[in-house]
VOBA-1610 file (N, C-alpha, C; in pm, whole numbers, padded with zeros to 5 digits, always signed):
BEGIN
Unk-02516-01194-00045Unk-02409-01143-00131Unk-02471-01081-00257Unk-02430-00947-00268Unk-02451-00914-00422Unk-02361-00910-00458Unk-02398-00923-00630Unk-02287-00940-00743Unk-02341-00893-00873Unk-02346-00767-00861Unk-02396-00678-01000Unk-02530-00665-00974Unk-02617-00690-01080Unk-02767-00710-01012Unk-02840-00810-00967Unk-02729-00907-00937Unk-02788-01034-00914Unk-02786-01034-00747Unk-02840-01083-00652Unk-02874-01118-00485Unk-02828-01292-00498Unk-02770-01299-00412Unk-02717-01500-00370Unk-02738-01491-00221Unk-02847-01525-00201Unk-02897-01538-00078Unk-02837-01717-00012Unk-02914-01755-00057Unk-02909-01930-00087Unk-02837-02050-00119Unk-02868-02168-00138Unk-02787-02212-00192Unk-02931-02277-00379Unk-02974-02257-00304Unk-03094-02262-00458Unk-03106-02093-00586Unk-03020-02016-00506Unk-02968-01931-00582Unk-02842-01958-00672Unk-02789-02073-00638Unk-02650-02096-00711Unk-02668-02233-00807Unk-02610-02231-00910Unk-02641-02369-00960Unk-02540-02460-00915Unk-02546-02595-00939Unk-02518-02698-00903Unk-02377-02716-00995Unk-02392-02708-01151Unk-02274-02700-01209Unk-02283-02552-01236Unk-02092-02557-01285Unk-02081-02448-01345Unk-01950-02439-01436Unk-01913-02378-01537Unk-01826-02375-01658Unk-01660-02347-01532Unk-01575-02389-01557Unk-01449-02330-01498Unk-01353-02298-01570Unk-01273-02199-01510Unk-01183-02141-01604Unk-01027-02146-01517Unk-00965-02241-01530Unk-00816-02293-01452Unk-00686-02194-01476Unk-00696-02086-01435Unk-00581-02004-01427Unk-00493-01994-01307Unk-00344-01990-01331Unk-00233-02049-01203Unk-00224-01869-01127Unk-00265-01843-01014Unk-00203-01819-00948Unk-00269-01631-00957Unk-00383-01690-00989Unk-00501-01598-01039Unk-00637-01623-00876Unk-00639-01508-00756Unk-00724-01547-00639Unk-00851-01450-00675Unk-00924-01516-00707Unk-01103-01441-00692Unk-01151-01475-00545Unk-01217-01357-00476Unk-01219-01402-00343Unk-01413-01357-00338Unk-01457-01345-00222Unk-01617-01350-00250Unk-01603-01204-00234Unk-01678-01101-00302Unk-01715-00964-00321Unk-01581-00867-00376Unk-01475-00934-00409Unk-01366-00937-00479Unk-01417-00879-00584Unk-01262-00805-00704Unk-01300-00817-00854Unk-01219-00811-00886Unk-01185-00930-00985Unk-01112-00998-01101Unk-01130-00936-01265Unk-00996-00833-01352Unk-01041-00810-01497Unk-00959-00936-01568Unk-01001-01004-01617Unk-00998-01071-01736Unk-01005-01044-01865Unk-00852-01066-01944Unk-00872-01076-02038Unk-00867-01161-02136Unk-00984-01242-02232Unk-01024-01375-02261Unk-00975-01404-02425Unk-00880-01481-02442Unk-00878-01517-02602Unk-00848-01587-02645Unk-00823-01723-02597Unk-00882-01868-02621Unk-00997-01878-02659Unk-01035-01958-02800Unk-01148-01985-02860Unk-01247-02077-02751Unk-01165-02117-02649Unk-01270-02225-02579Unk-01351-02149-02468Unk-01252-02000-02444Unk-01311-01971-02339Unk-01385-01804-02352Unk-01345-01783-02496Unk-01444-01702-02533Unk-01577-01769-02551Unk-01578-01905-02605Unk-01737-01957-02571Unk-01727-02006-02451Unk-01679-02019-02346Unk-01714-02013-02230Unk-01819-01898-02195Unk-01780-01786-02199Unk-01808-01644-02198Unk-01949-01602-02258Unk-01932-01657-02377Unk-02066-01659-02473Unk-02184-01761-02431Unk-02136-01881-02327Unk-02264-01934-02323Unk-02311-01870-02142Unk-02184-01858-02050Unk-02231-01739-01945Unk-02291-01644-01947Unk-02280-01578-02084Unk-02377-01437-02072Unk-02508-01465-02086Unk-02493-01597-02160Unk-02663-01611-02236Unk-02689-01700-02114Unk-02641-01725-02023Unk-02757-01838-01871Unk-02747-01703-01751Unk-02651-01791-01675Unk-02654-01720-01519Unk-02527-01646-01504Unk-02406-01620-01608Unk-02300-01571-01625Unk-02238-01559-01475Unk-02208-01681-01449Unk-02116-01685-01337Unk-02023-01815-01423Unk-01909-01797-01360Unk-01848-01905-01373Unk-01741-01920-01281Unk-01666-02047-01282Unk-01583-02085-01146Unk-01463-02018-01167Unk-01355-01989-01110Unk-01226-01976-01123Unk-01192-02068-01038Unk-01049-02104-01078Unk-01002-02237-00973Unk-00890-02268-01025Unk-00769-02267-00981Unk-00596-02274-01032Unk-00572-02465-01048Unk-00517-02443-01096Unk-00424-02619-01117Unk-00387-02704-01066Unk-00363-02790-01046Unk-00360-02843-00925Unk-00216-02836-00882Unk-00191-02824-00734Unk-00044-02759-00701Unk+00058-02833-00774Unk+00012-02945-00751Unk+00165-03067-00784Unk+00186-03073-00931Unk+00130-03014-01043Unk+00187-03016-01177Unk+00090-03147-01235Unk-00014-03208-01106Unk-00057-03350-01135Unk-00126-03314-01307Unk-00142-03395-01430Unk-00239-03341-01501Unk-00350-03521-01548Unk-00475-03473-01618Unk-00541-03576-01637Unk-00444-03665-01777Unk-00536-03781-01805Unk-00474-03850-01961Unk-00459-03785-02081Unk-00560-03692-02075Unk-00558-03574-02181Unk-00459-03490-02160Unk-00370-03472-02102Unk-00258-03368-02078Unk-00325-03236-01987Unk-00450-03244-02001Unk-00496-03109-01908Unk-00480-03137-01786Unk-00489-02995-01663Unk-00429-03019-01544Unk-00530-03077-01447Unk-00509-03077-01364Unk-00603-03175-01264Unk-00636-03005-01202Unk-00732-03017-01110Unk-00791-02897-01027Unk-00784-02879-00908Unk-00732-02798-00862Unk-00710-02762-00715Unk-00905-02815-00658Unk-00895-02841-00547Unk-01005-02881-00466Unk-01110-02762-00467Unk-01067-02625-00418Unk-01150-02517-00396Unk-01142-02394-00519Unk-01254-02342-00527Unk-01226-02216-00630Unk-01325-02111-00569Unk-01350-02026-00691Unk-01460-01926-00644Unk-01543-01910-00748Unk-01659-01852-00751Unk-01770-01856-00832Unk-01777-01694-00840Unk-01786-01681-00982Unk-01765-01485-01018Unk-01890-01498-01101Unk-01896-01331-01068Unk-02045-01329-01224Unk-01971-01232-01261Unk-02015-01229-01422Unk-02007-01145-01505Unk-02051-01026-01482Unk-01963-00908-01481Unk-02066-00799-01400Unk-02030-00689-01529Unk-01939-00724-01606Unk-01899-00624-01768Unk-01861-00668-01828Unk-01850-00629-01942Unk-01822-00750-02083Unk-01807-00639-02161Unk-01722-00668-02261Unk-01653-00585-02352Unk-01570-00628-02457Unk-01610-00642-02609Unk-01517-00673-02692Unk-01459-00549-02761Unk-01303-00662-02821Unk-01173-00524-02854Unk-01178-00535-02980Unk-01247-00578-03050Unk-01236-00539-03180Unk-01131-00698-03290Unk-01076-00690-03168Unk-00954-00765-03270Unk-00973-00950-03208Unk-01092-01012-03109Unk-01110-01080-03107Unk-01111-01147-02977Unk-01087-01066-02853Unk-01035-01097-02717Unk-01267-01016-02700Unk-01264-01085-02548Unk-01324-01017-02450Unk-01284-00983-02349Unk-01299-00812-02287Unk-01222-00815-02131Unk-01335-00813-02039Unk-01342-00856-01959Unk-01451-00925-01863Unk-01429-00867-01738Unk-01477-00859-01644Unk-01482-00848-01514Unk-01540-00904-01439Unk-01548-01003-01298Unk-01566-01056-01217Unk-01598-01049-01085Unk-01713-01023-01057Unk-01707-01006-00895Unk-01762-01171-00813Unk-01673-01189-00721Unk-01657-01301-00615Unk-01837-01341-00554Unk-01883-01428-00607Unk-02004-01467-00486Unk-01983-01541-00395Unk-01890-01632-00393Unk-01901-01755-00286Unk-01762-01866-00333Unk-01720-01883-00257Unk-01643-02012-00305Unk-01702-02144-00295Unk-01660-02259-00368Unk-01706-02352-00376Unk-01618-02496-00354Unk-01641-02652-00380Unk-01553-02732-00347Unk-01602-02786-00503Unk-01460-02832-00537Unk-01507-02931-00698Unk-01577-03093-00620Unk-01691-03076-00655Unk-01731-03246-00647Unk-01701-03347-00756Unk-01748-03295-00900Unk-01694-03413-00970Unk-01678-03304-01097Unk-01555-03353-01200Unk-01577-03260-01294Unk-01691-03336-01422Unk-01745-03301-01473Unk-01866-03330-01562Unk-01802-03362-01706Unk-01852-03446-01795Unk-01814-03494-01877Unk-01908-03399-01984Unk-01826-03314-02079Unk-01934-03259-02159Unk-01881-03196-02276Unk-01953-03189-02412Unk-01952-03154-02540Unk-01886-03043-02573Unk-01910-02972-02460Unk-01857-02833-02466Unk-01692-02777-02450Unk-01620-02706-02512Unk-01480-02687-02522Unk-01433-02681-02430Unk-01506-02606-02320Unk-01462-02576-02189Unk-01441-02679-02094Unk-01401-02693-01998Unk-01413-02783-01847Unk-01576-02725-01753Unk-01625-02831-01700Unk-01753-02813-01626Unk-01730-02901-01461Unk-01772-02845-01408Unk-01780-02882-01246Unk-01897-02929-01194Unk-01940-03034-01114Unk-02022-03006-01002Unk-01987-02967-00919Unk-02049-02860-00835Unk-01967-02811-00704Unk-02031-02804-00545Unk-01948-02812-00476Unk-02047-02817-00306Unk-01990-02632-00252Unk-02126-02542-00281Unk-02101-02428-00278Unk-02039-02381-00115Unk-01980-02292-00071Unk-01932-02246+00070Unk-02049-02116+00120Unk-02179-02197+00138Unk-02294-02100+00208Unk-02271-02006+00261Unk-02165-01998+00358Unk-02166-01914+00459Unk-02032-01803+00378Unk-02045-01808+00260Unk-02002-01665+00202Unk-02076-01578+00170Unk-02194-01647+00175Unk-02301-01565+00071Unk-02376-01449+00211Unk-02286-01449+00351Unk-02287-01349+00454Unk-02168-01277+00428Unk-02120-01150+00325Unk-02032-01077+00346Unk-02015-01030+00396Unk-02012-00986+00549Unk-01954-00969+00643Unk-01900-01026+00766Unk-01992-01181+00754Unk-01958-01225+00883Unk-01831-01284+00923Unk-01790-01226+01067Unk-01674-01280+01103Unk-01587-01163+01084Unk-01583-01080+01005Unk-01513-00945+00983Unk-01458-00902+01088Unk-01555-00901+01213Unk-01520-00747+01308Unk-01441-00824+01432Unk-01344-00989+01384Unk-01255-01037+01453Unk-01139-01032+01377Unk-01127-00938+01290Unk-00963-00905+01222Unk-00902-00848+01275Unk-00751-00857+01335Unk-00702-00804+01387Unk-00613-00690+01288Unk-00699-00626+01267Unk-00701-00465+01181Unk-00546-00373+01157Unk-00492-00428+01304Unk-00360-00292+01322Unk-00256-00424+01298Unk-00304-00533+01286Unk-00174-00594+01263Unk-00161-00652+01096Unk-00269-00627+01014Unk-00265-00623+00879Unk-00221-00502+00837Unk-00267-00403+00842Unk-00192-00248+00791Unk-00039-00247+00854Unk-00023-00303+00966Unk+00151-00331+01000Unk+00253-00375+00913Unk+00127-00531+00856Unk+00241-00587+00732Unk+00253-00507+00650Unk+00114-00502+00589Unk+00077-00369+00475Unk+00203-00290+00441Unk+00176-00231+00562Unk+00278-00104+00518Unk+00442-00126+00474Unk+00472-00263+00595Unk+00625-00267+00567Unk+00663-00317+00464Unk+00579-00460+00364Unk+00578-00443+00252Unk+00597-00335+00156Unk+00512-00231+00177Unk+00540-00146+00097Unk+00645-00036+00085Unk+00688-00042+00206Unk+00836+00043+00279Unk+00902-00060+00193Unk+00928-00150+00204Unk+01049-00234+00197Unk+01052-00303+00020Unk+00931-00198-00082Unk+00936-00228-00209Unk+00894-00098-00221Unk+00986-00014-00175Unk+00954+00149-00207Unk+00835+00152-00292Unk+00696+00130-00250Unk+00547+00101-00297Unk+00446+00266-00217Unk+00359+00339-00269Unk+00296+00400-00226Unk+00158+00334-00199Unk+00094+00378-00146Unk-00056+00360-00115Unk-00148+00472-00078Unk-00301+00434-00116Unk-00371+00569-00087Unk-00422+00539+00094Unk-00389+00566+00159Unk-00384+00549+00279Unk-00515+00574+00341Unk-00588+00701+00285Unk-00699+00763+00302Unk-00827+00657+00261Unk-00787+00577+00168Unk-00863+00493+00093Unk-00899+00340+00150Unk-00771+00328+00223Unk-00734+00224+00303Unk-00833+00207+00427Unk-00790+00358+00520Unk-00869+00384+00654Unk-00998+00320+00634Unk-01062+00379+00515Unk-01219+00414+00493Unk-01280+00223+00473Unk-01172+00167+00415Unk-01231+00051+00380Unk-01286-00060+00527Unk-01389-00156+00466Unk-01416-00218+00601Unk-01351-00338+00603Unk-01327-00406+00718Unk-01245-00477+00723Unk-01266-00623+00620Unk-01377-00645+00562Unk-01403-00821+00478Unk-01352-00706+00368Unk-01397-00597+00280Unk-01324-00542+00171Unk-01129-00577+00197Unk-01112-00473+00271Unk-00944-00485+00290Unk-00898-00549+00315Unk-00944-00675+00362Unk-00877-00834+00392Unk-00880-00914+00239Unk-01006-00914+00175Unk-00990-00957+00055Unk-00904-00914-00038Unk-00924-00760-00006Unk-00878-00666-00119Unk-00708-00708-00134Unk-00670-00726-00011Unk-00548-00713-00006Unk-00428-00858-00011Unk-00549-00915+00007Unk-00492-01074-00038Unk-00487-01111-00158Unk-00652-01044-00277Unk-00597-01064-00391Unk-00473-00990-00463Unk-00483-00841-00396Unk-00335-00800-00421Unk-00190-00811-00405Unk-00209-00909-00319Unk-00059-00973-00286Unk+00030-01040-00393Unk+00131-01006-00394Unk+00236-01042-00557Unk+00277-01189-00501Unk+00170-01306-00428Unk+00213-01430-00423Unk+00206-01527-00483Unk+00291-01689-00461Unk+00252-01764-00595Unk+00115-01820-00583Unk+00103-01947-00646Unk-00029-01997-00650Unk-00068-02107-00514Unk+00079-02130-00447Unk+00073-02180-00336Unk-00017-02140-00210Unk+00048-02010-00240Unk-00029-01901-00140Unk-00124-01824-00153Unk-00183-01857-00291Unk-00314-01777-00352Unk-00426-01885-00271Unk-00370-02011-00289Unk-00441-02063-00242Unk-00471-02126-00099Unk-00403-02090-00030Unk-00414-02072+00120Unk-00487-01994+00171Unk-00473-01830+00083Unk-00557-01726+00123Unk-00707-01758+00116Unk-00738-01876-00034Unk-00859-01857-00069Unk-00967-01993-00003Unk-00828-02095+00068Unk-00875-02208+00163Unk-00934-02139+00283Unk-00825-02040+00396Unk-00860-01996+00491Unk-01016-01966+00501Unk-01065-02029+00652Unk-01175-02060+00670Unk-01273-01934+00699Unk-01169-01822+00757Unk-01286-01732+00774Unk-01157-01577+00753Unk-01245-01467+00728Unk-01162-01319+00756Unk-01081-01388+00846Unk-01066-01379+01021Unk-00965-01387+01060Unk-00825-01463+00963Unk-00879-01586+00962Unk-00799-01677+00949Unk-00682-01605+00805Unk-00783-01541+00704Unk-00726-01547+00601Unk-00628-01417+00623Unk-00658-01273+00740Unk-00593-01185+00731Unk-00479-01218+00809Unk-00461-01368+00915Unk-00363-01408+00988Unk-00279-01458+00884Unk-00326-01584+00797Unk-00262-01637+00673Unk-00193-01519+00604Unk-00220-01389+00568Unk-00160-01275+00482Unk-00059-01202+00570Unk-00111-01203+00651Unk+00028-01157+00747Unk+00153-01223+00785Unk+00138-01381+00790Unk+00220-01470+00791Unk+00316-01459+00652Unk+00226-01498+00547Unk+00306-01489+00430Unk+00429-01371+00393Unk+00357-01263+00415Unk+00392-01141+00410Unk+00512-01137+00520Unk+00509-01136+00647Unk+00669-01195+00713Unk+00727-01241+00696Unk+00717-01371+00634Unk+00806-01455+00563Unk+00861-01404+00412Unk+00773-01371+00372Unk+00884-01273+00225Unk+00937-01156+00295Unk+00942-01032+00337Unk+01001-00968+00446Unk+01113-01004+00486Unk+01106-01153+00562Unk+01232-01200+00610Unk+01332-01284+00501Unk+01271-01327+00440Unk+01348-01379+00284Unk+01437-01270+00205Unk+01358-01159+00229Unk+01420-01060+00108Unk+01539-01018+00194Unk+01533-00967+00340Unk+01638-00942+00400Unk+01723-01021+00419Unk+01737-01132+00429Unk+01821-01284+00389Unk+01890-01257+00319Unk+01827-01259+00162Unk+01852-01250+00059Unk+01960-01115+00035Unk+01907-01019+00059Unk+02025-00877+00117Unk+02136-00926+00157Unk+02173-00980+00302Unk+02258-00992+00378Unk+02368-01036+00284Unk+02297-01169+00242Unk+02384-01241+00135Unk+02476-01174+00030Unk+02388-01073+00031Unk+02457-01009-00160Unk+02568-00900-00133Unk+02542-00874+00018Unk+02683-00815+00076Unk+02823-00868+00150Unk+02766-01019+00144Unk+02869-01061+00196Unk+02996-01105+00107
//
């Protein structure tokens, strides 16, 4: 996997901990990209001590059930993803906007007890991301651009179509899962699913089921 100028071959390429940043309903996927914009004092030094090590850090949503620790903060979904810093940019007025590209997902092992403002993880990294492609060329291709499209028929939505064709299938499976307007339920299903197939079957599912909700939802408002 690359991720800016960095290579993640390994798992001795990745560190063991890493800083996390708990946003609901927010999917970083591996070779993905996430813009962030940062302005919490805790997680602008988040930011500030990433740039100065290995500037990756975790993303990873809340935990579904609302569970939170004694401190009032939230408990952590099980799985996240590990982004590096690939641009950085301050606005003048006190924010950084950041950008993120996906190396690998990971599992929270324990969260780390530490000085620092932020939340810290140990994590059990997902190796077999750090192959961006493998498993790809079992997507069933014509039945994702199927949903694709009727989604977008059915939210009078355009698309560059041309742009679409060209893409390969681990891009447009990711691409299109992080683009999905779903909640964090289903952000995180996409980002559990075990492999491309699984996750472009998971997006197609979802995607029928809102489809069939919204037309539900129609029927109703005429009756």
């Amino acid at each position: 996997m690359r991720a800016g100028n960095a290579r993640y071959l390994k798992q001795a390429d990745l560190p063991a901990s890493i800083p996390v940043f708990p946003l609901a309903a927010a999917l970083l996927l591996p070779g993905g990209r996430m813009p962030l914009n940062i302005f919490e004092p805790r997680y602008l030094a988040m930011i500030d001590d990433a740039i100065g090590g290995s500037r990756l850090i975790g993303m990873v949503q809340p935990s579904l059930d609302g569970e939170t620790r004694d401190d009032g903060e939230p408990q952590l979904c099980e799985v996240g993803c590990l982004g590096r810093i690939t641009s950085f940019s301050e606005t003048g007025d006190g924010r950084y906007l950041v950008s993120l590209q996906g190396v690998c997902r990971f599992r929270v092992e324990k969260e780390l007890a530490s000085k620092a403002p932020y939340r810290q993880c140990r994590i059990l990294p997902f190796l077999t991301d750090l192959d961006a492609e493998a498993g790809a060329d079992e997507v069933d291709r014509a039945a994702l651009l199927k949903a694709f499209r009727a989604y977008l028929d059915a939210n009078g939505l355009e698309a560059d179509w041309e742009s679409v064709s060209r893409a390969e299938n681990a891009t447009l499976v990711n691409a299109l899962s992080m683009m999905a307007p779903y909640g964090p339920a289903e952000k995180q299903a996409l980002l559990e699913a075990p492999d491309f197939r699984s996750r472009a079957e998971t997006l197609i599912a979802i995607t029928e089921m809102a489809l069939a909700r919204d037309k539900e939802d129609f029927g109703k408002t005429l009756q």
